[in-house]
N, C-alpha and C positions, 0 to 999 in steps of 0.2 A: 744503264739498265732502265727502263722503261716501268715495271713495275715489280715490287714482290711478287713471290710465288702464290701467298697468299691473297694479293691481290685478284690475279689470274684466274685463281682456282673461285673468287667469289664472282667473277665475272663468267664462267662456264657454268657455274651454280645461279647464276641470277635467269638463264636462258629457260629453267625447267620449272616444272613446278613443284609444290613443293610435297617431300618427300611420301606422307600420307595421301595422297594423290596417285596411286600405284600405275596403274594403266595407262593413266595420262602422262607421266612423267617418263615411261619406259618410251612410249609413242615421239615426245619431246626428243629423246636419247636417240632412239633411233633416227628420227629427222635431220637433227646434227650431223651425227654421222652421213647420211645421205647423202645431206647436202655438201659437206667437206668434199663429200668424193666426187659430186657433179662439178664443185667450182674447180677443185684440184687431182682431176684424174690422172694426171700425168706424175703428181708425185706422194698424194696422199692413200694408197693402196691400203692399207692397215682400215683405214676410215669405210672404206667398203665390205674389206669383210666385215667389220664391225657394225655396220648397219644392216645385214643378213642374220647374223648372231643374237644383235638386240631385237631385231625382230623377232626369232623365235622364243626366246626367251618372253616376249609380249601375251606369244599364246599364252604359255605354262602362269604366266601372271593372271593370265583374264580369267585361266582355271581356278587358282587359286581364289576368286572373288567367287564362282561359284560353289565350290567347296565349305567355302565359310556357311554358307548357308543351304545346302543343299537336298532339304526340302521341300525350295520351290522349283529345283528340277522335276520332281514326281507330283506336285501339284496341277491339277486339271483346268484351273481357272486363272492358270496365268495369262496376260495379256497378251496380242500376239505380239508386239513388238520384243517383248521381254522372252515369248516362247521363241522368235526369230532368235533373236542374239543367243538363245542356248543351244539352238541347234547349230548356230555355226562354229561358235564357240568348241561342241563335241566333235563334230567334223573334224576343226582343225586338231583338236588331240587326239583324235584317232588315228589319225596320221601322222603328227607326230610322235607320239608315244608306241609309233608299229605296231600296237598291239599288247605294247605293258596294261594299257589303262584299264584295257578289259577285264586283268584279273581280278580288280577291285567289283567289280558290276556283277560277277560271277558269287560274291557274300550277299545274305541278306542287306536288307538295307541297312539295318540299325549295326551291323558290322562294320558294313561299307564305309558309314558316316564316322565309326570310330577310328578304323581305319586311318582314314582319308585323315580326321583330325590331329591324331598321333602318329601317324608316320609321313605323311609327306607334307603338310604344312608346315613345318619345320622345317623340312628339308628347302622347300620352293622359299622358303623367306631366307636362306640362306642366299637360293640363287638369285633373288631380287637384290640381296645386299653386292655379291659380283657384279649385278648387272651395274647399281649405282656405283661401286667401286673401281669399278675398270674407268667411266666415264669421269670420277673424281682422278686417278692417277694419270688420264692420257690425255683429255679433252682441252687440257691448261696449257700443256704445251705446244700443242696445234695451235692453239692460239697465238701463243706468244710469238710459233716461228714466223707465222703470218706476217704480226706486229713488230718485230722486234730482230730477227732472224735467228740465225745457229747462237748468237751471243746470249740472246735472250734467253735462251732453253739453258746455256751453259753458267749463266751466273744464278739459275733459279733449281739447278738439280739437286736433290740430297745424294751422298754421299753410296744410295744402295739403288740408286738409279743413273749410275754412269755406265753400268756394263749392259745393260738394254737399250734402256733408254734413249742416254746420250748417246750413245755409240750409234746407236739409230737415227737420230738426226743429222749425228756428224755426214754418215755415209748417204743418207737423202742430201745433203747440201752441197756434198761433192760431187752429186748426180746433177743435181741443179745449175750448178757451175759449168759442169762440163754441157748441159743443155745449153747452157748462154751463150757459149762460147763457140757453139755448132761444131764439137770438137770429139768425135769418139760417142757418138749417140747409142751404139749398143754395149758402150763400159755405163755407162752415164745410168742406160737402163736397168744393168747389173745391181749399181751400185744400189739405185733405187728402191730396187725387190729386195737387196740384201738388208736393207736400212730400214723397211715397213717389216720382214719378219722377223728381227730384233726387236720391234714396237711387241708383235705378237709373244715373242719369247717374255718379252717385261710382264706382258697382259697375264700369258697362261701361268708362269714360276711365281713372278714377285706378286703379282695382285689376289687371283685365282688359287694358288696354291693353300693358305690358310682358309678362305671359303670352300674347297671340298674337303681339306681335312674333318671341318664341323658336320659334313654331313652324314648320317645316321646306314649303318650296314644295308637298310631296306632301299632307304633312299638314294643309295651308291647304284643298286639295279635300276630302278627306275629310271634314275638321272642319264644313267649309262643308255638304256633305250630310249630315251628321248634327247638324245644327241645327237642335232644336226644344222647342217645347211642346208636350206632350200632355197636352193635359186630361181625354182621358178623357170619362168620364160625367159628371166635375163642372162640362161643360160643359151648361147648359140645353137642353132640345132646340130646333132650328131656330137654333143656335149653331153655330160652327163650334168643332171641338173637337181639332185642331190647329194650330200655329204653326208653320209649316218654311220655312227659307232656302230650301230645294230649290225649293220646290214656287212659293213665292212670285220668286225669280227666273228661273227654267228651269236644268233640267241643263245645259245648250250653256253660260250663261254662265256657271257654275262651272267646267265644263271647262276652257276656253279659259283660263279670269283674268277673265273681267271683270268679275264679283263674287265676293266673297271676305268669310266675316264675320269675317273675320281684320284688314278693312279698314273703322277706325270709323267710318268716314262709311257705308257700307253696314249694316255693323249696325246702327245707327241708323234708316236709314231703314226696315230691315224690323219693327224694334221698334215702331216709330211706326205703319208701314201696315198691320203684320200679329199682330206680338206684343199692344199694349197691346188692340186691339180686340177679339182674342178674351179679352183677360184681364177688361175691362170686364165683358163677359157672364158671366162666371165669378164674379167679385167681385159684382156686383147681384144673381145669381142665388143668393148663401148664402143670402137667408132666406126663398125663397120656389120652389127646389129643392131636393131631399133628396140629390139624385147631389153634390152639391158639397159639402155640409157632413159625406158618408159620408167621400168621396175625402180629405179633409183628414183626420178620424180615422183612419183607415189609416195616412198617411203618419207622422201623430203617435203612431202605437203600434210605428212600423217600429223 
């Protein structure tokens, strides 16, 4: 063994900054991820969607720094660069948020800000804590296969990470094998995809699941509307180049309750009928669209 798990996990922690550092640190998180997926396209898959994810989660964080104070959104005398950053800033939740965010802007102010302070501050520092969470539970052992390979993952897992997790690497390194070996390249490939959304099954049950439980009835709508993927341009054309709970369930049934991606078996199913498939065309399209392999350098120099 090359190193503890603990070790690992201080060396994927030394890459960021540090944890009061909100924006900065999710920006770091997403780079990582980028970058894993530019050097190892062919077999780190999970690391890509993962840096579209921690990307949007970036907005909802950059919101959250205006929220805390957002008094100097309706102030006249702010600077412009400061006016810039919040207009882009609202841009981008307007469109993430489809359309949730507006119903807050619809209260007085002095509502809006109580609002804003009691119901979804709470909720988004949940989701900052997934976002650090996912990258403490997965980011160590990308590492270590790098370093160390399938052993290294296997003498450093706990015991409620063999049925994800490990299982996950196992089937990545039987893809990897059989790449070596120029031996069955579309099992190889299987095995690959079968082995990163195992990673994802660790991500959304084992890490994600106790972070939506804490989030608040109001904040379960919310969250639910502003769940997505955007791929952007690195979506191929005649691709669909977003992933949205909204748009894929209906607003009526977030409303009401009766989806919620706060609720696993719903997330789930939207990942499967709507997330993996637009990510397919995103992942087949690195090497033979230029929008996909741009979008990933961006995110890896963020």
């Amino acid at each position: 063994m090359l190193q503890a798990k603990e070790e690992w996990k201080a060396a994927a922690e030394s890459r960021l900054p540090p944890p009061e550092e909100i924006v900065q640190r999710n920006r770091a998180i997403t780079s990582h991820y980028a970058r894993l997926y530019l050097d190892h396209h062919d077999i780190f898959k999970w690391a890509g969607m993962a840096a579209f994810a921690s990307s949007q989660v970036g907005i909802a964080l950059a919101f959250v720094e205006m929220m805390q104070t957002p008094a100097r959104i309706m102030a006249h005398d702010t600077d412009k660069t400061q006016e810039s950053d919040a207009n882009n800033v609202l841009e981008e939740i307007g469109r993430l948020f489809a359309g949730a965010a507006r119903i807050f802007f619809f209260f007085p102010f002095s509502v809006y800000d109580f609002a804003s302070r009691n119901i979804l501050l709470n909720d988004l520092e949940e989701i900052r804590k997934g976002n650090n969470a996912i990258y403490n539970d997965i980011a160590w052992a990308h590492m270590a296969y790098l370093d160390g390979g399938l052993e290294e993952v296997e003498n450093n897992v706990a015991e409620n990470e063999h049925e994800f997790l490990l299982s996950g690497f196992r089937l990545i390194d039987q893809g990897v094998g059989l790449m070596k070996s120029n031996k069955g390249s579309g099992k190889a490939d299987a095995l690959i995809r079968e082995g990163n959304i195992r990673l994802l099954k660790h991500e959304q049950i084992n890490t994600l699941g106790p972070i939506f439980k804490a989030i608040s009835p109001q904040g379960r709508v919310v969250v639910s509307f502003g769940s997505e993927l955007n791929f952007g341009d690195a979506a191929p054309p005649g691709n669909p180049s977003r992933a949205s709970f909204a748009d894929h369930f209906g607003y009526l049934d977030i409303v009401v309750g009766n989806k919620s991606v706060t609720n696993s078996e719903h997330r789930w199913q939207w990942i499967e009928e709507c997330v993996l498939p637009a990510w397919y065309a995103v992942d087949e399209g690195f090497s033979k669209w230029e929008g996909t392999a741009r979008r990933f350098r961006y995110m890896a120099k963020r």
